[in-house]
MDTraj code that builds the backbone (N, CA, C; nanometers):
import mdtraj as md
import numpy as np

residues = "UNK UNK UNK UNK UNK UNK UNK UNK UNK UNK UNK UNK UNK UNK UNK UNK UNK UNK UNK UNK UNK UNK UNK UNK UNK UNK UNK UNK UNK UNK UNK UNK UNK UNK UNK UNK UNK UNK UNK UNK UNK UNK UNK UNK UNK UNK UNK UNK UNK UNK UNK UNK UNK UNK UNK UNK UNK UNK UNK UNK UNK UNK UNK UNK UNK UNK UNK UNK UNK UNK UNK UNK UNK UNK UNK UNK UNK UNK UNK UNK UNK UNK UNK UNK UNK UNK UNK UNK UNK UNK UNK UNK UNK UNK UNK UNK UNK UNK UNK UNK UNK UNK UNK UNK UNK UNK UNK UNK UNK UNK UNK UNK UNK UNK UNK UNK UNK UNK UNK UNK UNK UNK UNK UNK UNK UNK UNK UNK UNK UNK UNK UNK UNK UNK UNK UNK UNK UNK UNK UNK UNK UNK UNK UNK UNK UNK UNK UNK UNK UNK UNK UNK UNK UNK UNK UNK UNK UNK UNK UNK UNK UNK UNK UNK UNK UNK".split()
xyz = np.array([
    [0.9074, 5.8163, 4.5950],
    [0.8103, 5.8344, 4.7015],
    [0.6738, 5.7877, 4.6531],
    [0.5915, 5.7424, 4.7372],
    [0.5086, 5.6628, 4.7025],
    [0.3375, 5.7621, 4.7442],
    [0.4005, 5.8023, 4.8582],
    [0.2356, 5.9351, 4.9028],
    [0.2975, 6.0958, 4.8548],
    [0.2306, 6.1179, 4.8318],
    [0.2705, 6.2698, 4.8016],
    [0.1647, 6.3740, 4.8936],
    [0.1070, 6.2901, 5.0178],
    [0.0619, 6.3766, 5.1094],
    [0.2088, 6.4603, 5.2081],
    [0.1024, 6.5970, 5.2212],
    [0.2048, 6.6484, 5.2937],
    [0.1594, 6.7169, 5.4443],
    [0.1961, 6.6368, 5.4761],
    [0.1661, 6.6398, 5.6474],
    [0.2589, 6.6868, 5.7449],
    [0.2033, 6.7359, 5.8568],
    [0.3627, 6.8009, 5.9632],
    [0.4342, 6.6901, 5.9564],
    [0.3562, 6.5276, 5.9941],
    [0.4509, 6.4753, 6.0340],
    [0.5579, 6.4530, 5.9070],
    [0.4996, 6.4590, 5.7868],
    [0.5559, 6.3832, 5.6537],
    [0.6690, 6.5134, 5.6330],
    [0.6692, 6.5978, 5.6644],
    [0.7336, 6.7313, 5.6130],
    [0.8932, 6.7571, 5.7097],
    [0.8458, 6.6961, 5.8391],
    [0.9399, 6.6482, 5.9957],
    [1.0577, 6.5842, 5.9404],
    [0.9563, 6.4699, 5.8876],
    [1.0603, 6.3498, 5.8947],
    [1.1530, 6.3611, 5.7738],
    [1.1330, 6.4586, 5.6533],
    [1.1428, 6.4670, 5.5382],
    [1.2911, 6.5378, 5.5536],
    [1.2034, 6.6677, 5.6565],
    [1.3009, 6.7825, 5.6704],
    [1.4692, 6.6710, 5.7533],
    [1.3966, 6.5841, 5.8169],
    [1.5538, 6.5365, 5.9255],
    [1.6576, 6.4519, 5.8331],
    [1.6029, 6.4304, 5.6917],
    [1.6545, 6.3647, 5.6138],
    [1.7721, 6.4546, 5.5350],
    [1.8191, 6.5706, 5.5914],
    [1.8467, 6.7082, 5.5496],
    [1.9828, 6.7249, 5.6783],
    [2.1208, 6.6696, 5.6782],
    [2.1928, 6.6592, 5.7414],
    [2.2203, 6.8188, 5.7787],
    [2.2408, 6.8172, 5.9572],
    [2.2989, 7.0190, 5.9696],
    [2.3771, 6.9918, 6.0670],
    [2.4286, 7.1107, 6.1097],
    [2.4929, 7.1300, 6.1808],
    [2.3926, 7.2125, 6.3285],
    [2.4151, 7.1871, 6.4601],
    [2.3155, 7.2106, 6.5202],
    [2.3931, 7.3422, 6.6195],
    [2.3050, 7.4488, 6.6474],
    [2.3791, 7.5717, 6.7246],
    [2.2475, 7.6308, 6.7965],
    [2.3189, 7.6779, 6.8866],
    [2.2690, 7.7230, 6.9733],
    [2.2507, 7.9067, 6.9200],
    [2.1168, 7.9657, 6.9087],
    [2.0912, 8.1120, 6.8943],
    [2.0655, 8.1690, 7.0112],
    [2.1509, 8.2746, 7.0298],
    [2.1532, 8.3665, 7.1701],
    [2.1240, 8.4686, 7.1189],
    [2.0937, 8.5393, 7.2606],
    [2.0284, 8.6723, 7.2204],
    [1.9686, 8.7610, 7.3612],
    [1.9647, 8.8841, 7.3663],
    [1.9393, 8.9743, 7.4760],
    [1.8068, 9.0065, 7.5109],
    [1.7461, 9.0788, 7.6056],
    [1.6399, 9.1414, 7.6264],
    [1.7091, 9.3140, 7.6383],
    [1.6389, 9.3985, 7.6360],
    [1.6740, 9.5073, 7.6985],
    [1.7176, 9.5522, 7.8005],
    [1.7141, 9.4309, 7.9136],
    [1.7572, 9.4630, 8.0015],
    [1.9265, 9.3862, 8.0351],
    [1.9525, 9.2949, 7.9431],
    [2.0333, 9.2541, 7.9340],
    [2.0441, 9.0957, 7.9570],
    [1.9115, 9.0391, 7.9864],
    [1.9157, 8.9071, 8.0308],
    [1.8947, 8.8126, 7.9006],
    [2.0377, 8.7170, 7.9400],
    [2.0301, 8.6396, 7.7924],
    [1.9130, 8.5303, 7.7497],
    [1.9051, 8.5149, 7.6763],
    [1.8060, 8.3859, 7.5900],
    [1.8204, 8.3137, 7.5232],
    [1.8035, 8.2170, 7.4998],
    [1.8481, 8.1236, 7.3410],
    [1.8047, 7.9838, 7.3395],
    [1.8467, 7.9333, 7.2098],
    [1.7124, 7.8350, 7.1687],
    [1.8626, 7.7392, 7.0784],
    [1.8211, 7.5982, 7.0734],
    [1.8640, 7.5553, 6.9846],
    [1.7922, 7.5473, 6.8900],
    [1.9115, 7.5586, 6.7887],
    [1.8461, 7.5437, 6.6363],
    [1.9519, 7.5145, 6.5081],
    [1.8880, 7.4320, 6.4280],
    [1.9321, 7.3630, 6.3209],
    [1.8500, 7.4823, 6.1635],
    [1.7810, 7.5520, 6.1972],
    [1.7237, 7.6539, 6.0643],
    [1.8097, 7.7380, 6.0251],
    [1.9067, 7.6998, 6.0562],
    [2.0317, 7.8283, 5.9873],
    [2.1163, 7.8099, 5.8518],
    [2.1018, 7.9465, 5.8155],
    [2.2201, 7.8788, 5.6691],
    [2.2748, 8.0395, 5.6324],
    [2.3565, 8.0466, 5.5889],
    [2.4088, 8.1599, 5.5038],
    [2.3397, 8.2407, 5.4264],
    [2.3342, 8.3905, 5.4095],
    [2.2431, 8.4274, 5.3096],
    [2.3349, 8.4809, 5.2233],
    [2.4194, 8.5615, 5.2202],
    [2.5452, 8.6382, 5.1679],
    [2.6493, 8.6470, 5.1787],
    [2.7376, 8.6844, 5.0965],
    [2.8595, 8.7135, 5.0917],
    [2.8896, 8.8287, 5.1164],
    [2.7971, 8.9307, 4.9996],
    [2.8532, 9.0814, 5.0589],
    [2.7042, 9.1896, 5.0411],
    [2.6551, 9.2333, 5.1953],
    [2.7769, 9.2006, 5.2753],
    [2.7297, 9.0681, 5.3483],
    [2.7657, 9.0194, 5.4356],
    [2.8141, 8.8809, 5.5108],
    [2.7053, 8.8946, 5.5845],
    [2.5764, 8.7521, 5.5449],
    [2.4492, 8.7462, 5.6767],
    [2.4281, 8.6289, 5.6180],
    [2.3687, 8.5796, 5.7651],
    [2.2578, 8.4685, 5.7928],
    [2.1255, 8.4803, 5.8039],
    [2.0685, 8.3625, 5.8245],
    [1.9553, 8.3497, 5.8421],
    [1.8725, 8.2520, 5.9142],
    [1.8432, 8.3061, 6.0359],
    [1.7875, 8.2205, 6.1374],
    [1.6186, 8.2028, 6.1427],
    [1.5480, 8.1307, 6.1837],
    [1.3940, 8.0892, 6.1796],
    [1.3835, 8.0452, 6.3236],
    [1.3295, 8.1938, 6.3639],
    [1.2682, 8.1285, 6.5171],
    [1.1196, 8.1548, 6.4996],
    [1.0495, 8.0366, 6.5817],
    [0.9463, 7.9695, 6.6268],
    [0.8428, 8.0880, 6.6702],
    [0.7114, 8.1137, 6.6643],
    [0.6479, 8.2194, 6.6636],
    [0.6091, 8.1975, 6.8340],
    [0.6088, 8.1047, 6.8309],
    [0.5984, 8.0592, 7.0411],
    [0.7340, 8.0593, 7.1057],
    [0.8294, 8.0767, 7.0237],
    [0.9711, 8.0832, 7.0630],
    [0.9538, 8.1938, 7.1973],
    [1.0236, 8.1837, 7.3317],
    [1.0704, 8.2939, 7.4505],
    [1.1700, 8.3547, 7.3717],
    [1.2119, 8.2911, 7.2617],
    [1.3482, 8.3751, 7.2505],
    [1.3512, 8.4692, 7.1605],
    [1.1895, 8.4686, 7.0792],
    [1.1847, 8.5568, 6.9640],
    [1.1685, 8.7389, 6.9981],
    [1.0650, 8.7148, 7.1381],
    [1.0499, 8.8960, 7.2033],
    [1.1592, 8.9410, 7.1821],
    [1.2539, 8.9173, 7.2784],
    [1.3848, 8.9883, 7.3039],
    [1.4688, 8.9736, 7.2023],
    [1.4839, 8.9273, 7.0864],
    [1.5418, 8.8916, 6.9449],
    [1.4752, 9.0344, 6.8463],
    [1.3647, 9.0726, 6.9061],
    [1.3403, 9.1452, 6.7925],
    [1.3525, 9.3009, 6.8693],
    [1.3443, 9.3120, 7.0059],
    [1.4025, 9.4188, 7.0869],
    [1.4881, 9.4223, 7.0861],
    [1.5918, 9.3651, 7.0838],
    [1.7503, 9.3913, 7.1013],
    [1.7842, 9.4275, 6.9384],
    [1.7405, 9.3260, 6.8394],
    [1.7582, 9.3360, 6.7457],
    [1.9468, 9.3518, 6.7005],
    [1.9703, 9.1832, 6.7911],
    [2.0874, 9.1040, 6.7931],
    [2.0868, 8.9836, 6.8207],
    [2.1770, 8.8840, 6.7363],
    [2.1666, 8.7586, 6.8213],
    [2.2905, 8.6596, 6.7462],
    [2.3428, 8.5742, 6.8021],
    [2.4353, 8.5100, 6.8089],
    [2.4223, 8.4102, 6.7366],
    [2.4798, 8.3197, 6.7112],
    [2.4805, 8.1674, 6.6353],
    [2.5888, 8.1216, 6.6828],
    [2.5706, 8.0151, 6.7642],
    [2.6942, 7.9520, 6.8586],
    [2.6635, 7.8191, 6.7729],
    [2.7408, 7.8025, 6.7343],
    [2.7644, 7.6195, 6.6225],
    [2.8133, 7.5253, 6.7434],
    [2.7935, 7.4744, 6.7789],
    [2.8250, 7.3301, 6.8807],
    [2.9391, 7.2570, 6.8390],
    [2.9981, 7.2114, 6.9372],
    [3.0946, 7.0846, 6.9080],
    [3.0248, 6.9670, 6.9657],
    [3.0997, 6.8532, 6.9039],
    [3.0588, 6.7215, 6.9039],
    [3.0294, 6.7650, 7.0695],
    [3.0863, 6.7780, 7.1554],
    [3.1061, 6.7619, 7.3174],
    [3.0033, 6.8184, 7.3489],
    [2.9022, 6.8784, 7.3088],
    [2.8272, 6.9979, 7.3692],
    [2.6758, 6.9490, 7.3552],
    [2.6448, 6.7906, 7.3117],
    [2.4975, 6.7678, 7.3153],
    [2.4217, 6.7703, 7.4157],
    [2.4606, 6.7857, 7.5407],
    [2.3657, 6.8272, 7.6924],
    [2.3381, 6.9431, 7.6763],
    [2.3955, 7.0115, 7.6081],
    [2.4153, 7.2035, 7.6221],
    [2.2571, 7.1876, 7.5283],
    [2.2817, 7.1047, 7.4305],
    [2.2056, 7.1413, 7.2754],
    [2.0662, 7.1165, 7.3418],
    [2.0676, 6.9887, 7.4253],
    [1.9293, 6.9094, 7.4749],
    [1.9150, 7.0627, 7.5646],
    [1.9616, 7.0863, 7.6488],
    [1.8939, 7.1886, 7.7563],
    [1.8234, 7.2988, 7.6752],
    [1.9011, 7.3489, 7.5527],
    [1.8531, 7.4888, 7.5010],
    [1.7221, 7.4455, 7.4245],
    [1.6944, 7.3199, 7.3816],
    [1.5754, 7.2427, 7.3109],
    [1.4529, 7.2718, 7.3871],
    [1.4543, 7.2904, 7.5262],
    [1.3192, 7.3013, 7.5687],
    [1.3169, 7.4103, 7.6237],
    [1.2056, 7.4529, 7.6606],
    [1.1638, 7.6111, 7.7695],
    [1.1660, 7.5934, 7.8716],
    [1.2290, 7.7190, 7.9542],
    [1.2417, 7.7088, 8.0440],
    [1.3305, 7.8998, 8.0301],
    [1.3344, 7.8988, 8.2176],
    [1.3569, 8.0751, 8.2443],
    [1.5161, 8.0108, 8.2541],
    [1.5637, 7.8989, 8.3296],
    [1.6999, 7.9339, 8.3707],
    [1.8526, 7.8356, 8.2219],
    [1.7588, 7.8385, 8.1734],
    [1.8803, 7.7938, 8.0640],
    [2.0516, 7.7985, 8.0698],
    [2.0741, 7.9296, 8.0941],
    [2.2120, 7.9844, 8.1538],
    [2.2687, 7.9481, 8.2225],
    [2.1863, 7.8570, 8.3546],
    [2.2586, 7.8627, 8.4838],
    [2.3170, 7.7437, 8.4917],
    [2.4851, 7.8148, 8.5315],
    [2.5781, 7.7125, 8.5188],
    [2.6525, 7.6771, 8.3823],
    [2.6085, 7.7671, 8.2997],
    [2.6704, 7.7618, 8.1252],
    [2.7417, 7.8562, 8.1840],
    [2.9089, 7.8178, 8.0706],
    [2.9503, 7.8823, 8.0456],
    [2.9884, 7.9481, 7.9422],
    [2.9430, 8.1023, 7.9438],
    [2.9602, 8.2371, 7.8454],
    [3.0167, 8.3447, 7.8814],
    [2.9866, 8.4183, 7.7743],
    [3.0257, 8.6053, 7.7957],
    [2.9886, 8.6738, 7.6790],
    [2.9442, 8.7575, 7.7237],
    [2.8417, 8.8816, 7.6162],
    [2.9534, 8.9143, 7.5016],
    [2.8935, 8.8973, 7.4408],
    [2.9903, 8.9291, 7.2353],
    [2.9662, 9.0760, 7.2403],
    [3.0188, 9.0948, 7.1683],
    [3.0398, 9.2851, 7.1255],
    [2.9277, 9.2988, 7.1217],
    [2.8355, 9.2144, 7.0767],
    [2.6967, 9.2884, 7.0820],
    [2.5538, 9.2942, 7.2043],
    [2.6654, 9.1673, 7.2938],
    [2.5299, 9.1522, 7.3839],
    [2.4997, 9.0445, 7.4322],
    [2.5425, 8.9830, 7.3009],
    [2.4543, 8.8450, 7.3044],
    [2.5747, 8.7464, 7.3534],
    [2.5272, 8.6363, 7.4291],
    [2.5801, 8.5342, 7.4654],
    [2.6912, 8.4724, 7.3640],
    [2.8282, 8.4532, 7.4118],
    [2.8978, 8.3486, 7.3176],
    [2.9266, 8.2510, 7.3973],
    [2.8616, 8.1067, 7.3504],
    [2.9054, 8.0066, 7.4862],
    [3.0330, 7.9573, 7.4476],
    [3.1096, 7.9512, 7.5878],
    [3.2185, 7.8767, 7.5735],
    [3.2507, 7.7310, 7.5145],
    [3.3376, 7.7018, 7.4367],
    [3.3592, 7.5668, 7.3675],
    [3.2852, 7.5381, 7.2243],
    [3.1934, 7.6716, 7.2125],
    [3.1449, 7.6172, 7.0947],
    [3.2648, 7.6470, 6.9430],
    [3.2523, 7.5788, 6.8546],
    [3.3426, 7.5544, 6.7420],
    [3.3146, 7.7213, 6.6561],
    [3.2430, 7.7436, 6.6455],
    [3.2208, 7.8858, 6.5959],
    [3.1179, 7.9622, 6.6585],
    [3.1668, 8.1297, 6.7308],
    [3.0265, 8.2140, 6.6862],
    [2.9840, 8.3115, 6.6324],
    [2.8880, 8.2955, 6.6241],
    [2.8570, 8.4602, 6.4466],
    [2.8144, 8.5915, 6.5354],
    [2.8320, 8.6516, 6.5446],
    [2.7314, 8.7919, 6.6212],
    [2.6912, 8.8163, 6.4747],
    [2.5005, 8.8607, 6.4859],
    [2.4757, 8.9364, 6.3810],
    [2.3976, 9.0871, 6.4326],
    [2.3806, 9.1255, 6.3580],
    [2.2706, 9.2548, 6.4159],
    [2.1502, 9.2073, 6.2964],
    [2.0003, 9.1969, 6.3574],
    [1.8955, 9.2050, 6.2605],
    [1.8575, 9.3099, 6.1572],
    [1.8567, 9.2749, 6.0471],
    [1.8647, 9.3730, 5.9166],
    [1.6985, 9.3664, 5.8344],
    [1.6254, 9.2611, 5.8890],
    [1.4688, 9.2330, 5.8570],
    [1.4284, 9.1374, 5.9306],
    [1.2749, 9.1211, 5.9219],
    [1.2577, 9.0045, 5.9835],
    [1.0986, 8.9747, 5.8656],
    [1.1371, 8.8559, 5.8620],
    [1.0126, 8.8468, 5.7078],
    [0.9207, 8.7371, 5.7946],
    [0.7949, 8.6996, 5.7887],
    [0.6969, 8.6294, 5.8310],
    [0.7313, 8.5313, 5.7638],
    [0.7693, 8.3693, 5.7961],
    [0.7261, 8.2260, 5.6997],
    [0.6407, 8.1574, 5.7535],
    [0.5156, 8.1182, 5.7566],
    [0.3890, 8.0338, 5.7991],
    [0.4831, 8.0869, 5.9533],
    [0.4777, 7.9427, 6.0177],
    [0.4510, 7.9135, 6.1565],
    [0.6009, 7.9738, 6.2423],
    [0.6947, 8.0640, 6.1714],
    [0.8329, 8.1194, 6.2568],
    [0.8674, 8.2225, 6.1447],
    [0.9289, 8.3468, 6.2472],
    [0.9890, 8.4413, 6.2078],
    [1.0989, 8.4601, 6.0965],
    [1.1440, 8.4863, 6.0048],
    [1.2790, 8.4757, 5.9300],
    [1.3567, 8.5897, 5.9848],
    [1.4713, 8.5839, 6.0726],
    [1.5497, 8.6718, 6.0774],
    [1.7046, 8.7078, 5.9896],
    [1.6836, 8.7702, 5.9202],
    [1.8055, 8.8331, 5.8147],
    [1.9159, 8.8987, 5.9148],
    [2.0189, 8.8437, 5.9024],
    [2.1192, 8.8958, 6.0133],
    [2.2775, 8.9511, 5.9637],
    [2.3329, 9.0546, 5.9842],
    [2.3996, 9.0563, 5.8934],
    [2.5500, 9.0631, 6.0196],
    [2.6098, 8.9890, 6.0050],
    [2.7112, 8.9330, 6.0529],
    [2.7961, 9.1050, 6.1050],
    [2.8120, 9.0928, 6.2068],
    [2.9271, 9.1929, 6.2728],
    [3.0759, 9.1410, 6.3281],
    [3.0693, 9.0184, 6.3441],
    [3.1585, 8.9768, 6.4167],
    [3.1741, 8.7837, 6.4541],
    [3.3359, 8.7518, 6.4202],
    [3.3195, 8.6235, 6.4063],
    [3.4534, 8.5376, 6.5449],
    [3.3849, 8.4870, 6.6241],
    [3.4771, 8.4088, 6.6731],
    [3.5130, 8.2904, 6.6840],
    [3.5813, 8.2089, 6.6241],
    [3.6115, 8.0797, 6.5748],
    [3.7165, 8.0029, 6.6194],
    [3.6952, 7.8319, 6.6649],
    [3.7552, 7.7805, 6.7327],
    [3.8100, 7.6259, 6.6936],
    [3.7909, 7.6691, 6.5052],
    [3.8476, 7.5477, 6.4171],
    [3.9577, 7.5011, 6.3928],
    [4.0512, 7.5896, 6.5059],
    [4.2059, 7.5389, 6.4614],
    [4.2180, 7.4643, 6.6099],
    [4.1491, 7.4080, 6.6362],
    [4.1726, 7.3336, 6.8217],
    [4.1268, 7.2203, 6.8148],
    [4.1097, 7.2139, 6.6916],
    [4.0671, 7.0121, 6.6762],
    [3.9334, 6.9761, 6.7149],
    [3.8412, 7.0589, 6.7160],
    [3.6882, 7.0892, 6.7869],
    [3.6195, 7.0122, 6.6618],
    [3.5401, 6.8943, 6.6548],
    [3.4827, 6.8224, 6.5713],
    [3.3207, 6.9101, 6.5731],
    [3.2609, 6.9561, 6.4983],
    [3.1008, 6.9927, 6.5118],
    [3.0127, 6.8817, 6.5736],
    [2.8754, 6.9182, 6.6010],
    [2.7524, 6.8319, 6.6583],
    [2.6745, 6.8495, 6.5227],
    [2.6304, 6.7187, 6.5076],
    [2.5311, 6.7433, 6.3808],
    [2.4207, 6.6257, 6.3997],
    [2.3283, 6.7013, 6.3606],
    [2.2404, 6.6004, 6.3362],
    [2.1300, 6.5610, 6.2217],
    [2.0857, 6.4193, 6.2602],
    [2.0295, 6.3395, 6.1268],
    [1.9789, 6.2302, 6.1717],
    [1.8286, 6.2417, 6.0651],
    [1.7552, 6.1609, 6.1158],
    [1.6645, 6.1420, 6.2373],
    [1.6762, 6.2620, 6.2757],
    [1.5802, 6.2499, 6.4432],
    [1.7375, 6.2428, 6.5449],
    [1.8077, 6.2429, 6.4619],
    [1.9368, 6.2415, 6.6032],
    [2.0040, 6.3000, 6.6050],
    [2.1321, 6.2683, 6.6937],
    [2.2404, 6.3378, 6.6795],
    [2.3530, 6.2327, 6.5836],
    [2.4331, 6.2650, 6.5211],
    [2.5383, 6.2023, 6.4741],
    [2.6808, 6.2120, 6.4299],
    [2.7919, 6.1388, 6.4018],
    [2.8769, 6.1809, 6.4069],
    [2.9506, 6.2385, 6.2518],
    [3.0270, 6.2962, 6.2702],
    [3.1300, 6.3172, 6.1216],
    [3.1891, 6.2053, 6.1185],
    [3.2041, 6.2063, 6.0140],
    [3.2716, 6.1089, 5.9280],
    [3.3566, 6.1073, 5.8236],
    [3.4818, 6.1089, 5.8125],
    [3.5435, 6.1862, 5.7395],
    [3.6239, 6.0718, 5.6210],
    [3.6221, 6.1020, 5.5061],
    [3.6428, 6.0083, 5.3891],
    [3.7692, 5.9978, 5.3913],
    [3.8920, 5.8815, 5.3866],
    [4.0125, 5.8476, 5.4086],
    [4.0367, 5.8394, 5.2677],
])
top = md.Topology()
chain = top.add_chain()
for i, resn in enumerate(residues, 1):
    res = top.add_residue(resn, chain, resSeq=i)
    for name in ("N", "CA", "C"):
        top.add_atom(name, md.element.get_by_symbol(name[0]), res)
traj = md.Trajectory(xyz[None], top)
């Protein structure tokens, strides 16, 4: 590397250089109305016991009711599901309408077709600069890897495909 400035944009483009897997985070209000956001900030925190760790956006709609319910989902995408991914990308009240789901043991949204989803219950939530860290510790797993369901991933500013070594 040749600048060693570090800029949003330099830090963006740095970060997309960082292949993921892209999912959709659901999640409740108190009153029961769902929410969720796509997002690629997820990764594993533990084994035992069994949590993740999600980073929502401090302007996030989806962070209020994430920290009231204090539950939320991780729906992993399949290749098929990049309209789903684009819709949950921006704000807006009706996200839901016309998705298809159903409330997980805990509440929270599991959308249909996605390749995996995590229910967690929130166990902390730690401040990082500009988004929340939510520590989640896994309650419940429903998984849909034996149906030939390829993941959505993306790289580079995009979306892209698997590729699998022969």
């Amino acid at each position: 590397m040749s600048d060693n400035t570090i800029t949003p944009e330099a830090f963006r483009r740095a970060s997309g250089l960082w292949a993921t897997g892209v999912s959709i985070v659901t999640t409740i209000d108190s009153a029961g109305k769902p929410y969720g956001l796509t997002m690629n900030a997820v990764t594993s925190l533990s084994l035992n016991p069994p949590m993740f760790i999600v980073c929502v956006d401090n302007n996030s709609d989806t962070l209020a009711p994430m920290r009231e319910s204090k539950v939320f989902c991780i729906n992993v995408l399949a290749s098929t599901q990049q309209d789903l991914s684009n819709r949950f990308a921006k704000k807006g009240e009706e996200k839901f309408t016309g998705v298809a789901h159903a409330p997980g043991a805990s509440g929270a949204p599991l959308l249909d077709g996605a390749l995996l989803s995590i229910e967690c219950t929130v166990r902390d939530i730690v401040a990082g600069g500009d988004h929340q860290i939510m520590l989640g510790e896994v309650q419940r797993i429903v998984s849909n890897d034996g149906a030939g369901i390829e993941p959505l991933l993306y790289f580079g500013g995009r979306y892209a495909a698997l590729t699998k070594a022969g």
